[in-house]
C-alpha positions as a printed Julia matrix, in Angstrom:
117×3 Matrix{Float64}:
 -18.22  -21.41    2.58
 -16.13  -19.25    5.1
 -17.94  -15.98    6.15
 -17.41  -13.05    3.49
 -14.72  -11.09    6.28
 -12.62  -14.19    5.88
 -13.06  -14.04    2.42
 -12.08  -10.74    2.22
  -9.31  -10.84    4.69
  -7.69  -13.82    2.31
  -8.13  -11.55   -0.66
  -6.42   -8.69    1.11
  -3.3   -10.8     2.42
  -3.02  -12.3    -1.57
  -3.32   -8.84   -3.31
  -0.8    -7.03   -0.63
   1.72  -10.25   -1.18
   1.5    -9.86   -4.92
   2.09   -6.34   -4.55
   5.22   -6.52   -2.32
   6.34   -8.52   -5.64
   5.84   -6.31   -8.38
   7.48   -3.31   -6.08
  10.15   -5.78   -5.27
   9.43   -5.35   -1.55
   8.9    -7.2     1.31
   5.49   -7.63    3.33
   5.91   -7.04    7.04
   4.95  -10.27    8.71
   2.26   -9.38   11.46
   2.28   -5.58   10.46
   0.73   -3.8    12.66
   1.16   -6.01   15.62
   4.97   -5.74   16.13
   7.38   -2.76   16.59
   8.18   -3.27   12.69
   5.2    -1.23   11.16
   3.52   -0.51    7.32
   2.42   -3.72    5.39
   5.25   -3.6     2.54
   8.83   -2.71    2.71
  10.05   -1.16   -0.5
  13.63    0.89   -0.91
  12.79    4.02    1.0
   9.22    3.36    1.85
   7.09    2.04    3.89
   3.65    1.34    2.49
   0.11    0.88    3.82
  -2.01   -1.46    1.58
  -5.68   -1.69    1.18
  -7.76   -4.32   -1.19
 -10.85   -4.85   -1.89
 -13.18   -6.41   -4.54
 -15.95   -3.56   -4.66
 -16.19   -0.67   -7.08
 -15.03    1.79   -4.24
 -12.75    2.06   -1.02
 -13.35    4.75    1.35
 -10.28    6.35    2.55
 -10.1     7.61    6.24
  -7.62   10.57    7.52
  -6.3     8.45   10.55
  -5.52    5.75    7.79
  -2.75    8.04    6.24
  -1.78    9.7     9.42
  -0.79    5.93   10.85
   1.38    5.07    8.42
   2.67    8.61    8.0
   3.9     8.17   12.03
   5.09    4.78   11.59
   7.63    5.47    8.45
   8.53    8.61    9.52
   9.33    7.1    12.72
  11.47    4.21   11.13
  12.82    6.77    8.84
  11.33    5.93    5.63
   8.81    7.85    2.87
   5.02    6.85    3.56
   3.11    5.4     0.83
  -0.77    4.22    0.93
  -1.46    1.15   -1.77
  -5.32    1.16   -2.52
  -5.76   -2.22   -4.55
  -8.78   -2.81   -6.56
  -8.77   -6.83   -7.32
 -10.33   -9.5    -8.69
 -11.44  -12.75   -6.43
  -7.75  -13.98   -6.68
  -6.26  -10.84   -5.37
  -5.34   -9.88   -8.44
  -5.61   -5.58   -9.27
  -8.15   -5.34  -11.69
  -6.9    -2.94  -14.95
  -5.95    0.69  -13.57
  -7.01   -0.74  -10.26
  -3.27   -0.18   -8.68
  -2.42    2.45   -6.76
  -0.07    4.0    -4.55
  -0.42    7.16   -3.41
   2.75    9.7    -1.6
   1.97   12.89    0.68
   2.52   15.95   -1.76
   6.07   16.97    0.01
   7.33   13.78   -1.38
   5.31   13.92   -4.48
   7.64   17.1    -5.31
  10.79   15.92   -4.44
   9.85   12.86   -6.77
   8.72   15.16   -9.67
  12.12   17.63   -8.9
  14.04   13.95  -10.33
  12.19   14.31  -13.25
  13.86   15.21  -15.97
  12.6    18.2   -17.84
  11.5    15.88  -21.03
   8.65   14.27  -18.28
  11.08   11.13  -18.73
């Protein structure tokens, strides 16, 4: 049985490929390793994806500030995915989320219409 990082790692690449799916995006091959940064490519954003299979995740500051710099850098909206999954990679119910800096948050809820449609 491969060691549980390995495990995890697996889990990670699964969930952030079935992701990329349902947002019809693309995952970054390498991310992080090439001049082409963010894990997903979706429309006008550029998304940061975390999995895991425990009851909690434990978001960091620099996390958000790195993928802040890269898509602002390529142009694009940040977004940070925190996944909650089963073994498979697969988000456990309500465990899918993507979360926007509030600027953008705005501008998203100003193309609302006023019936919260």
């Amino acid at each position: 049985m491969p060691p549980a990082s390995k495990t995890i790692g697996a889990v990670g690449r699964t969930a952030e490929a079935k992701l990329a799916e349902r947002l019809d995006g693309k995952c970054t091959p390498a991310s992080g390793a090439r001049d082409s940064k963010g894990d997903i490519k979706v429309g006008r954003f550029r998304l940061e994806a975390k999995a895991t299979e425990s009851a909690s995740y434990g978001l960091k500051h620099d996390e958000l500030a790195k993928i802040t710099q890269e898509a602002t850098a390529a142009g694009k909206y940040p977004a940070f995915a925190v996944l909650f999954v089963n073994p498979r990679g697969d988000p456990l119910r309500f465990g899918s989320w993507v979360a926007v800096p509030e600027h953008i948050f705005k501008q998203m809820m100003g193309a609302v219409d006023e019936s919260g449609d």
